[in-house]
C-alpha positions as CSV (number, residue, x, y, z in Angstrom):
1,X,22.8,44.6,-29.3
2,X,18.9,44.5,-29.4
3,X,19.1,41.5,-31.8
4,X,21.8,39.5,-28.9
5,X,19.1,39.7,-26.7
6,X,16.0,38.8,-28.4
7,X,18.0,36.0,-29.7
8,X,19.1,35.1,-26.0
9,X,15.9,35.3,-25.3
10,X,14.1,33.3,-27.9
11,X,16.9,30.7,-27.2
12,X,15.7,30.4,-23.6
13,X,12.0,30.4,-24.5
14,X,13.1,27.3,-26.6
15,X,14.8,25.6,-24.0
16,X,12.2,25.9,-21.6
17,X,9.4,24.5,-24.1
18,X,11.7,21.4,-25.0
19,X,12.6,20.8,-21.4
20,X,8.4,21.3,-20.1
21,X,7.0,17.5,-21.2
22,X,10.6,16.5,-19.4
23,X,9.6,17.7,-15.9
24,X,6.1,16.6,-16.2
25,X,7.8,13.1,-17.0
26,X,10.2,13.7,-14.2
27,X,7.1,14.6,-11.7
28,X,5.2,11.6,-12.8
29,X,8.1,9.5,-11.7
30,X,8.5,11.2,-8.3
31,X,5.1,10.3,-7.5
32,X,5.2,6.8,-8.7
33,X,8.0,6.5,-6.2
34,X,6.0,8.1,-3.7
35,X,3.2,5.6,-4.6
36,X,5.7,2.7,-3.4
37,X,7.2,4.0,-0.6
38,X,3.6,5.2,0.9
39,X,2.8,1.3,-0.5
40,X,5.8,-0.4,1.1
41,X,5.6,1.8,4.5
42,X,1.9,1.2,4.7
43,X,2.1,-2.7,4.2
44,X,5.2,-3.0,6.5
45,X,3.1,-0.7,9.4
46,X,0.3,-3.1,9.1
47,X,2.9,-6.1,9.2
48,X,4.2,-5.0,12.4
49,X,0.5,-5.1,13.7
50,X,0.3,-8.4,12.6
51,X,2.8,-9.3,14.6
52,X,2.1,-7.7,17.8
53,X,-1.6,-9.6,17.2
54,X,-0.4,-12.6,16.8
55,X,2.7,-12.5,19.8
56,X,-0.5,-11.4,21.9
57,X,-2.7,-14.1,21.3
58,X,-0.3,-16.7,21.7
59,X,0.5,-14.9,24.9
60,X,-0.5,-16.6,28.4
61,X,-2.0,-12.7,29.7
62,X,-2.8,-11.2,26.2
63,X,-2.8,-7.0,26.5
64,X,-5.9,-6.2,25.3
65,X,-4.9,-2.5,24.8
66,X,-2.5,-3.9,22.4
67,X,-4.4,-6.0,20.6
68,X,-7.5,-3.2,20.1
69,X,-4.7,-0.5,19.0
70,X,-2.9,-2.9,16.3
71,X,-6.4,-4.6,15.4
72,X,-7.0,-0.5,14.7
73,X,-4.0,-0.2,12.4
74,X,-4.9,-3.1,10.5
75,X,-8.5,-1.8,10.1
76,X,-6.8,1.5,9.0
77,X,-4.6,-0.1,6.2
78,X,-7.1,-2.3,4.8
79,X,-8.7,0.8,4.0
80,X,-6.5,2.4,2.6
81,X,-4.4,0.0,0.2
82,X,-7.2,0.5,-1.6
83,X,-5.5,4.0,-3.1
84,X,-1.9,2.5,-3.3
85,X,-1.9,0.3,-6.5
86,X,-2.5,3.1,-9.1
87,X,-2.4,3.0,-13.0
88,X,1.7,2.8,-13.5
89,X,2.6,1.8,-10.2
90,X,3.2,-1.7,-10.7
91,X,6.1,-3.5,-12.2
92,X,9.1,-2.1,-14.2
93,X,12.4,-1.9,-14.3
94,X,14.6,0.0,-11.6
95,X,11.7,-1.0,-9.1
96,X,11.8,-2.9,-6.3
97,X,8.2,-4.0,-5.5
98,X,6.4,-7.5,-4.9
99,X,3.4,-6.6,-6.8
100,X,2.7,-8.9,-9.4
101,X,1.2,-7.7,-13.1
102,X,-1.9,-9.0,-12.2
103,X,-3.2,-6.3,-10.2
104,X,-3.1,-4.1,-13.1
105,X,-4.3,-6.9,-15.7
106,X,-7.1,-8.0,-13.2
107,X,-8.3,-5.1,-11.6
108,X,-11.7,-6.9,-10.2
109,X,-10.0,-9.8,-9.1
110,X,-7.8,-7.6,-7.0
111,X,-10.5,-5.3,-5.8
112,X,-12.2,-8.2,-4.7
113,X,-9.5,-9.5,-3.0
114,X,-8.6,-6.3,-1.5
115,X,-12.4,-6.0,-0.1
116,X,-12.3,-9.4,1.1
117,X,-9.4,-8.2,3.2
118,X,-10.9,-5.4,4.2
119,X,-13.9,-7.0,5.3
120,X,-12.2,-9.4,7.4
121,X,-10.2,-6.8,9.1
122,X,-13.4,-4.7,10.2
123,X,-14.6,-8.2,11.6
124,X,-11.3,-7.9,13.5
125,X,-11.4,-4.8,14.7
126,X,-14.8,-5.1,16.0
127,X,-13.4,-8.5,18.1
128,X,-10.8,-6.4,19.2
129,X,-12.7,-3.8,20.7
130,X,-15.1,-6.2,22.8
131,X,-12.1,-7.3,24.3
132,X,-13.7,-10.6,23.9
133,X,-10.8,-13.3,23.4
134,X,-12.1,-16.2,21.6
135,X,-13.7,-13.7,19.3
136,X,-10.4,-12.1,18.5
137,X,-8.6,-15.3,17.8
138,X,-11.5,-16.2,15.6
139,X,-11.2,-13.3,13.7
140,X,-7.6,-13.0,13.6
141,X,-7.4,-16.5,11.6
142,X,-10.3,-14.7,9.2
143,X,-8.3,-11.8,8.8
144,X,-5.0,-13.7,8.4
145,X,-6.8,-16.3,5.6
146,X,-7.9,-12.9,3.4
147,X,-4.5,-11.3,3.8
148,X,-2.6,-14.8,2.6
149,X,-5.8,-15.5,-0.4
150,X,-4.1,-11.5,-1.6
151,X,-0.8,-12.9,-0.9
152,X,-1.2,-15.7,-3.1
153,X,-2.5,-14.3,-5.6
154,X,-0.7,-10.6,-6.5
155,X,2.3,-10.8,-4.7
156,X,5.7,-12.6,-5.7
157,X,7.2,-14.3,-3.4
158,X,10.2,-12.7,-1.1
159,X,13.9,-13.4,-2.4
């Protein structure tokens, strides 16, 4: 009976060795996931503030309020995308993402892209929060120029 168990034993020591690089692969691939998802929600958040923006400037009585809280959200994720493209998050299969290769293969050139971007949007949110119009639509056509330039350039067109 002692030799059952230390052989039951041994046996399970094994299969948790061979099954520890497995999970870590496993976990990897939960947080690539994440990566899109907080990458996808982020980008689709700041979409909808582009379109409250741009339905407020075109407006007869633009909401000011409005415009300073999305011009906010924009500032906010212009900021941050700059943690959502990280090694191994790009392309592969089984993904669904609009991120071209060249974010990984041209890290400067998106960097500077993403700082142009975020640059412009700080412009924005400054314009926003004088409440001064023709600043706002000024900047909005600034901001809206970086975002296409990033557009352009790292992001495949929608299906």
């Amino acid at each position: 009976m002692p030799m059952r168990s230390s052989l039951k034993i041994t046996l399970l020591a094994a299969t948790f060795i061979a099954a520890a690089p497995l999970s870590g692969l496993l976990a990897h691939d939960e947080n690539a996931t994440g990566i899109y998802k907080t990458r996808h929600d982020g980008y689709h958040k700041m979409g909808d503030a582009f379109k409250t923006i741009r339905d407020q400037v075109k407006s007869g009585s633009p909401d000011a309020a409005a415009i300073k809280s999305a011009a906010q959200i924009v500032n906010d994720t212009s900021v941050s995308q700059f943690k959502w493209f990280p090694a191994g998050s790009g392309p592969k299969p089984g993904v669904k993402t609009r991120a071209k290769e060249e974010i990984w293969s041209k890290p400067q050139d998106f960097e500077a892209a993403q700082k142009r971007f975020a640059d412009a949007a700080s412009k924005f949110n400054k314009a926003a929060a004088s409440g001064d119009l023709t600043a706002v639509r000024a900047q909005f056509g600034d901001v809206g120029k970086a975002c296409k330039n990033c557009h352009d350039t790292f992001r495949t067109p929608e299906d």
